[in-house]
C-alpha positions, -999 to 999 in steps of 0.1 A, spaced: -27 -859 -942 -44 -845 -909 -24 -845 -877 -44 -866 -849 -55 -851 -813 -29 -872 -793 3 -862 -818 -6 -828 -815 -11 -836 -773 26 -851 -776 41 -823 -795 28 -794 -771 30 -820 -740 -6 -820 -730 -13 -843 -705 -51 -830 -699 -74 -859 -722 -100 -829 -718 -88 -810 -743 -97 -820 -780 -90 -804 -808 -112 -798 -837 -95 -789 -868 -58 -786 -881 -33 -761 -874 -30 -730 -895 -10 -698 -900 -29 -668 -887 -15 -632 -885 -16 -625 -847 0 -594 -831 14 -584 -862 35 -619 -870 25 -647 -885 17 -677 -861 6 -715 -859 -25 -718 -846 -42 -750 -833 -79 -748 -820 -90 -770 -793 -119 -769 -772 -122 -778 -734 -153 -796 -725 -151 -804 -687 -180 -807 -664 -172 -792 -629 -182 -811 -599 -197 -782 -580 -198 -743 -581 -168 -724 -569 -189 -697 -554 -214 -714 -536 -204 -752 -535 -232 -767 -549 -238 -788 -581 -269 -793 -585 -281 -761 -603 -255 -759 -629 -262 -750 -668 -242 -741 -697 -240 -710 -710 -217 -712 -740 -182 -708 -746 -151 -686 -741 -120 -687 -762 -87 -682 -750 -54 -676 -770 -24 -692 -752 9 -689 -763 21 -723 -767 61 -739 -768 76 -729 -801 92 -754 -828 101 -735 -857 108 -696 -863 71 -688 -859 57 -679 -823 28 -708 -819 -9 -704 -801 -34 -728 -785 -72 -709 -796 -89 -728 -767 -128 -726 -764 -135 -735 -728 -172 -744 -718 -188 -721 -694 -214 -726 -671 -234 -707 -642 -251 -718 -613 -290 -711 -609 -287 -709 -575 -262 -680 -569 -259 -666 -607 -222 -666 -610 -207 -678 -638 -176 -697 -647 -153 -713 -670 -139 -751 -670 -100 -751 -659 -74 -769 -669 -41 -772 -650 -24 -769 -688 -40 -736 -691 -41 -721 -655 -26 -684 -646 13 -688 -639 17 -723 -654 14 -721 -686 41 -744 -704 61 -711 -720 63 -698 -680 82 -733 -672 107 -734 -703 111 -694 -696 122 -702 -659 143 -731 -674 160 -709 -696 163 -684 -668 181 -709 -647 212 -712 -667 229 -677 -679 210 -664 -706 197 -631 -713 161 -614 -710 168 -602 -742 176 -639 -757 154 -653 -736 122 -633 -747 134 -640 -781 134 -671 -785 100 -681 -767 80 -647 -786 73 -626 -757 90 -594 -742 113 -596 -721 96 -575 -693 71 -604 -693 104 -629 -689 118 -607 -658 79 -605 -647 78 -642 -644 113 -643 -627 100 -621 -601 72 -639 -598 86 -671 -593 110 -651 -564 78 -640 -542 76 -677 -538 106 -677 -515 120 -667 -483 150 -655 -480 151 -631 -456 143 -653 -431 155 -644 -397 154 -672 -375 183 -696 -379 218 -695 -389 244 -723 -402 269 -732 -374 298 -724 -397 294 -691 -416 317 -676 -443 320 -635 -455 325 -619 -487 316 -588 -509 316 -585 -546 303 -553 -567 269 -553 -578 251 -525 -593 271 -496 -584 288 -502 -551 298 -532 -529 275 -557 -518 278 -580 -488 270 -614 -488 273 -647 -465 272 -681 -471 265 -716 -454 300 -734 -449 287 -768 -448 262 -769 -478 284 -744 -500 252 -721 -506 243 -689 -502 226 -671 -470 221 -637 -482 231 -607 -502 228 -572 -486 233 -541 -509 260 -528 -488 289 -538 -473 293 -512 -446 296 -521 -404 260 -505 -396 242 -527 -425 254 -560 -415 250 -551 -380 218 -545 -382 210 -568 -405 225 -597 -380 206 -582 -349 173 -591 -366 185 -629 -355 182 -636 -318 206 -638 -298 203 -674 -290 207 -682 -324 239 -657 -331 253 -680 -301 253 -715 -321 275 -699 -348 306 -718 -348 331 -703 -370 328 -677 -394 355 -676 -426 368 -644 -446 392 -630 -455 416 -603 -436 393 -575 -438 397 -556 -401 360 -545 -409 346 -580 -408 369 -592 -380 365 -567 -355 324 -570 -361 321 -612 -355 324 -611 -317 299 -586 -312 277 -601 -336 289 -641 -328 299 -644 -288 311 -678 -297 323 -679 -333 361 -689 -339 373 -663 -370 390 -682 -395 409 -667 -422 408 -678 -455 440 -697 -465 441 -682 -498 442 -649 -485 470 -657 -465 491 -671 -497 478 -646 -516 495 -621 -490 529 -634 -486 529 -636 -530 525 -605 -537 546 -590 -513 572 -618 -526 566 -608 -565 571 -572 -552 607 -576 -535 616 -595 -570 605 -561 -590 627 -543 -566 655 -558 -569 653 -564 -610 651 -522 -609 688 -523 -595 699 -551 -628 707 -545 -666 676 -556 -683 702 -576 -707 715 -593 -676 707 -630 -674 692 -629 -644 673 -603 -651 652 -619 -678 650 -651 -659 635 -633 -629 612 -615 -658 599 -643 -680 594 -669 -654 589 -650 -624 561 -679 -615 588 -704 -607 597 -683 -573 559 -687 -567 567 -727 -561 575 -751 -535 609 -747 -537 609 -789 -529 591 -791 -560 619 -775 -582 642 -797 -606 676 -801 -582 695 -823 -603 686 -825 -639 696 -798 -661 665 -782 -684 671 -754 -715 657 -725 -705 648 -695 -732 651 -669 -708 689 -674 -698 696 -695 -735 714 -728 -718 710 -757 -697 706 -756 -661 688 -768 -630 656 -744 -619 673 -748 -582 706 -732 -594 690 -702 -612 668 -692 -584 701 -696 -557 717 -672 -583 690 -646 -582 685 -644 -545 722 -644 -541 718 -606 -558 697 -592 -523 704 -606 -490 661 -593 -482 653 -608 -511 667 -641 -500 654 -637 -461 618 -630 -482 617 -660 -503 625 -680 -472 604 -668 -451 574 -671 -479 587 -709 -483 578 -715 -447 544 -699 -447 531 -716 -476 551 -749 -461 529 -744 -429 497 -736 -450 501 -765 -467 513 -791 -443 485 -779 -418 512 -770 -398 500 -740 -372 531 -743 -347 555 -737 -381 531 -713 -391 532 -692 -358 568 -697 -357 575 -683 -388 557 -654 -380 577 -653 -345 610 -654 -360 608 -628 -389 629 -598 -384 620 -565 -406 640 -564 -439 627 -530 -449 607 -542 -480 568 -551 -488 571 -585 -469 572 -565 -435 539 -551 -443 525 -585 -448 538 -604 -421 529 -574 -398 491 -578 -407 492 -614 -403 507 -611 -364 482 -588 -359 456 -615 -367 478 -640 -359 450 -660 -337 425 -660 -368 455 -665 -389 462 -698 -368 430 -711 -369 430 -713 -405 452 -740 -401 433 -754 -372 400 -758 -391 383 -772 -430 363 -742 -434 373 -712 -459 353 -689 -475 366 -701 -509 331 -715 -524 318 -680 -521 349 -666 -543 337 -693 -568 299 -679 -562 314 -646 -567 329 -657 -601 294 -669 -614 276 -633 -603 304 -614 -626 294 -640 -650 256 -632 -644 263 -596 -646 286 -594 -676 260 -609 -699 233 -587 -690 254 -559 -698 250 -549 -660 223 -545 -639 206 -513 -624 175 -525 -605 190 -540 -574 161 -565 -568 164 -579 -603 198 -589 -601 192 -602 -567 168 -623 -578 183 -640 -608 212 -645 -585 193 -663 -561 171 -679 -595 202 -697 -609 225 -706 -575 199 -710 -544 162 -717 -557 171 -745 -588 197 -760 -572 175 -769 -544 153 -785 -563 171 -802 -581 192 -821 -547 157 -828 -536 144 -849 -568 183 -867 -566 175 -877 -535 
């Protein structure tokens, strides 16, 4: 039993009613694979000549076929054999060739499901694969699809701004965000003072002057370059950072002072196995009911075992106290506990000094942290997904290509697709 024209028009999405095919589909070798072929002719009359404009003086003059590679269904690549009607006009001799918007350069159906498998993370490899073409042709159309947009436009800027660098091919890259949409502004392929710099000058200065804030983390590089670049931007630093800080040097006063125990001591293995519980709110401990733990092999409250274990280093217990209030402050919102905090500290002679020195020195951009909802923490996220990107193309070493798909799956796609919510 013969397939009719419209199940083959629903099965390969044609919309076009000009297209009509004339026999069944067969299996035909074609660049050394077999194939499924369907033939189809395209018998449109145009309205006037593209050269010349006028309709008047227009004959046929036979046919042209074209093979199009079609969506595939089955382990078989599939083609579309189309014979399209051509014509030419008496009156200025060019000839020309019915169109079809199902058939027209840079829209065939395989160049939309290859951009639609492009948008989620696949590779060129897979992708090629599994719609029959090579994958140059797949990063062709990606780059295609790229020269559609502008984004190294230079003349505005979000009001709230956010920093960050993440490796890319072989060094550092730079790259910005929007605070308020959570997208991203641009990628440059370095990270150094003169590139951004320069890069940022390209904006005028009027527009440089309605930036707001601008978030990042403690990088002096980035801080010390914001007001020359943003006369009126409040630095905020991201509160992650800060916590991130005030942890490490915490988890690093705790090695210390397990180097001075017996690794059979109970302590010892308590401050080894759960080494996550000092990392708490100490309000948010268990005070009063006793719990088994495997570490120290009996009952007892989590409070109790962490007094016992900073009982062992007098710094140890000014450091865990003094981390308690900064993450207290970060928490609560609270800048005047946050600044006073930092205020009060006296030097203990361990990693925390090192830490709480950096964050007096930016103790303004430290405070406003506290003072304002905006952190660079999206772009960390954003950061995630280009590792993501990167890992499963088994790393990238054109620059521009990774850019692109970058800018393919997190900027361009997800524009769209707000747009056609809304």
């Amino acid at each position: 039993m013969s397939l009719t024209g419209k199940s083959i028009r629903m099965v390969l999405e044609i919309k076009d009613p000009n297209i009509i095919f004339t026999q069944d589909a067969v299996i035909e070798e074609i660049r050394g694979a077999k194939a499924l072929v369907f033939y189809a002719e395209l018998k449109l009359q145009p309205e006037h000549c593209p050269a010349c404009g006028f309709a008047s003086k227009l004959v046929r003059y036979g046919f042209e076929r074209t093979c199009v590679l079609m969506p595939s269904y089955s382990y078989r690549p599939t083609y579309m054999k189309l014979s399209r009607q051509r014509f030419r006009c008496e009156l200025c001799r060019s000839v020309f060739q019915s169109e079809t918007d199902y058939v027209r350069p840079r829209s065939t159906p395989v160049r939309q499901m290859v951009l639609f498998e492009a948008f989620s993370n696949c590779s060129l490899t897979d992708i090629a694969r599994r719609f029959h073409v090579a994958d140059k042709t797949v990063q062709r159309i990606i780059d295609e699809e790229a020269a559609k947009y502008n984004y190294h436009q230079k003349l505005w800027l979000p009001k709230h701004l956010a920093f960050d660098e993440f490796k890319a091919t072989n060094k550092m890259s730079f790259i910005w965000g929007d605070g308020d949409r959570h997208q991203i502004g641009a990628i440059l392929p370095s990270r150094t003072a003169y590139a951004i710099t320069k890069y940022f000058e390209g904006f005028p200065l009027s527009v440089r002057q309605q930036v707001q804030t601008v978030s990042l983390d403690l990088n002096a590089g980035y801080i010390n370059l914001v007001p020359r670049l943003f006369p009126n931007a409040k630095i905020v630093v991201d509160r992650f950072h800060i916590v991130q800080m005030v942890s490490t040097a915490l988890n690093m006063v705790r090695i210390q002072v397990m180097k001075g125990l017996s690794k059979r001591s109970k302590e010892y293995r308590f401050m080894k196995r759960e080494w996550k519980i000092f990392l708490k709110d100490f309000n948010e401990l268990e005070a009063i009911k006793p719990t088994y733990h495997t570490s120290v092999g009996y009952y007892e409250t989590t409070v109790n075992l962490v007094a016992k274990c900073l009982d062992l280093s007098p710094e140890f217990r000014a450091a865990y106290e003094v981390y308690q209030e900064i993450i207290g402050a970060v928490r609560k919102r609270d800048a005047s506990a946050l600044a006073a905090a930092l205020e009060s500290y006296r030097s203990l002679g361990n990693r925390m000094d090192q830490s709480i020195k950096t964050l007096k020195k930016y103790k303004r951009q430290v405070i406003n942290a506290l003072r304002y909802e905006y952190s660079n923490g999206f772009l960390e996220g954003i950061n995630g997904i280009i590792k993501k990107i990167k890992n499963t193309a088994y790393g990238y070493t054109n620059w521009n290509n990774f850019i692109n798909r970058i800018f393919l799956e997190r900027v361009w796609f997800r524009a769209k697709s707000s747009k056609a919510a809304a």
